[in-house]
N, C-alpha and C positions, 0 to 999 in steps of 0.2 A: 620400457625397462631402463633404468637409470643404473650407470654403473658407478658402484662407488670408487672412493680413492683406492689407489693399489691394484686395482684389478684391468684387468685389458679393454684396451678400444675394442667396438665393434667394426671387424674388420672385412673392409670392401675393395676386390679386387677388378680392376678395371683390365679386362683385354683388349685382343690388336684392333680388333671389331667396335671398339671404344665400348663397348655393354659396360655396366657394373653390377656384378655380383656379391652380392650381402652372404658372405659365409654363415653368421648367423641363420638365417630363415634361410636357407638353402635356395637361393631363388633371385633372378635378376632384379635389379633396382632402378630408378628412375631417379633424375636430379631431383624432381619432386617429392619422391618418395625419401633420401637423405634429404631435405631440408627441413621434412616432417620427421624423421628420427631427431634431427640438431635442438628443434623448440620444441620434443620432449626432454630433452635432455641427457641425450645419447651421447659418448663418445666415441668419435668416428675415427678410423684411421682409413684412407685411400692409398693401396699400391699399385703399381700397375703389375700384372701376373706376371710377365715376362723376366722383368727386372726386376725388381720388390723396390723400385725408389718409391719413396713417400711423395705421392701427390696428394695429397690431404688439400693445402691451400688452395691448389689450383682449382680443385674441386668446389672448394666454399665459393671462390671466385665464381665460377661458372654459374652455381646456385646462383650470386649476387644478380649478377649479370643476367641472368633467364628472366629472374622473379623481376627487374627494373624492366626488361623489355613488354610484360604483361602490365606493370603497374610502378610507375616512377612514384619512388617515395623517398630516394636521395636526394639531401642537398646539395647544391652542381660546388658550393665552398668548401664542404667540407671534402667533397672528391677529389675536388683541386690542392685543397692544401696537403692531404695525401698524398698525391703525385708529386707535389713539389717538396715532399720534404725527405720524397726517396724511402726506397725500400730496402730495410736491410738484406743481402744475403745470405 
């Protein structure tokens, strides 16, 4: 399901337990499982339940980071130049 513009992220709340919860499908989710909503073309919002900060990024991070320890497909240049060109806050 693809959302269009205007309309809300699908929204995933992350507990103290680290779980994440797809309020959508009423039903716990797996890093796996958001990175296959992202390449349908889902938009996702991550909060954590407690606080409602948006960890959205950290999350995609994490996807990065799982999906590179099963199967490197990053360039080690373009990570680097990343790093080195800093992150905004």
């Amino acid at each position: 399901m693809r959302h269009d513009v205007g309309t809300m992220a699908r929204m995933i709340k992350r507990y103290a337990n680290r779980k994440l919860y797809d309020t959508h499908d009423s039903h716990y989710a797996t890093l796996e499982r958001l990175a296959e909503l992202i390449r349908a073309g889902e938009d996702l919002k991550v909060v954590e339940n407690d606080t409602g900060k948006d960890i959205t990024a950290t999350t995609m991070a994490l996807i990065i980071f799982e999906e590179e320890k099963r199967a490197p497909r990053l360039q080690i240049e373009g990570l680097r130049r990343v790093i080195r060109s800093g992150l905004p806050v």
